[in-house]
N, C-alpha and C positions, 0 to 999 in steps of 0.2 A: 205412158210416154212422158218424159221429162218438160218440163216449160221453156227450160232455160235454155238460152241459143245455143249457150256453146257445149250444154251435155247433150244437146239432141244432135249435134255436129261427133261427138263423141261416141255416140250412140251410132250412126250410123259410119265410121269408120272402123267400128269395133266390128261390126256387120258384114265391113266388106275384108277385113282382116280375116275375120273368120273363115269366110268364102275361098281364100286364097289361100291358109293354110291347110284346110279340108281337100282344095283340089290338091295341091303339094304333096300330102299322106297320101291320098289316093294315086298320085303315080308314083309314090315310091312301092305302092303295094303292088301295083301293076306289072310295077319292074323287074321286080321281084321275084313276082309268080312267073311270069317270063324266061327269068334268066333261070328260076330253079326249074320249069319242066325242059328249056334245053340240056342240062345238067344232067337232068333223068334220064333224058331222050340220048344220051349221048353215051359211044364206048370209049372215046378218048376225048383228050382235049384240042377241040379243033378251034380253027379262029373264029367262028359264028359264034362260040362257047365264050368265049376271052373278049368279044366287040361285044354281046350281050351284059357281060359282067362289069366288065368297063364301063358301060355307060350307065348303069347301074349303080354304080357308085359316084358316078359324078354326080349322079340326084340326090343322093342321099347326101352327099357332102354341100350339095348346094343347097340341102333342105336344114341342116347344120349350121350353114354360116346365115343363115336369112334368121336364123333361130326359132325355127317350126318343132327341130326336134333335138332331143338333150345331147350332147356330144358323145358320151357312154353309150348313147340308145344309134347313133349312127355305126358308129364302131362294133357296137356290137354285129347289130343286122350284116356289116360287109365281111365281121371274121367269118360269121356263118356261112355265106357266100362261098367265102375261099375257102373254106373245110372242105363244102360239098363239092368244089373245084379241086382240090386235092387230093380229095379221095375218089372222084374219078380219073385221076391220072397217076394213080396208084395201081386200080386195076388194070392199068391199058397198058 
């Protein structure tokens, strides 16, 4: 543990920084898994399908602009998203 006031002040904002991007990752995973086993579970695209997805990305973009996660790595995870949105309404 540091001495000095204001790396121990640094120290412990780094700590709660951490904490709150850790939970941020975590419900973007959540979201995620979520939206992709409605996606599974699903023969068309219904509006449960499309409110799951949706809100799904507004985390991920809000995990983006807070700068939790790289802008390539948001983008990525929601094209993924819409693939799996598209090709079940390809089948249906």
């Amino acid at each position: 543990m540091p001495n000095i006031k204001s790396v121990i002040k640094d120290v412990k904002r780094s700590r709660l920084r951490n904490l709150r991007n850790v939970a941020a990752k975590s419900q973007i995973k959540t979201h995620v898994k979520k939206s992709r086993t409605l996606i599974a579970e699903a023969t068309a695209v219904t509006p449960e399908v499309l409110e799951s997805v949706s809100k799904t990305f507004s985390v991920i973009d809000k995990a983006w602009k807070r700068g939790i996660i790289h802008k390539n790595a948001a983008n990525r995870r929601k094209s993924r998203l819409a693939k799996r949105v598209s090709e079940v309404a390809k089948t249906a």
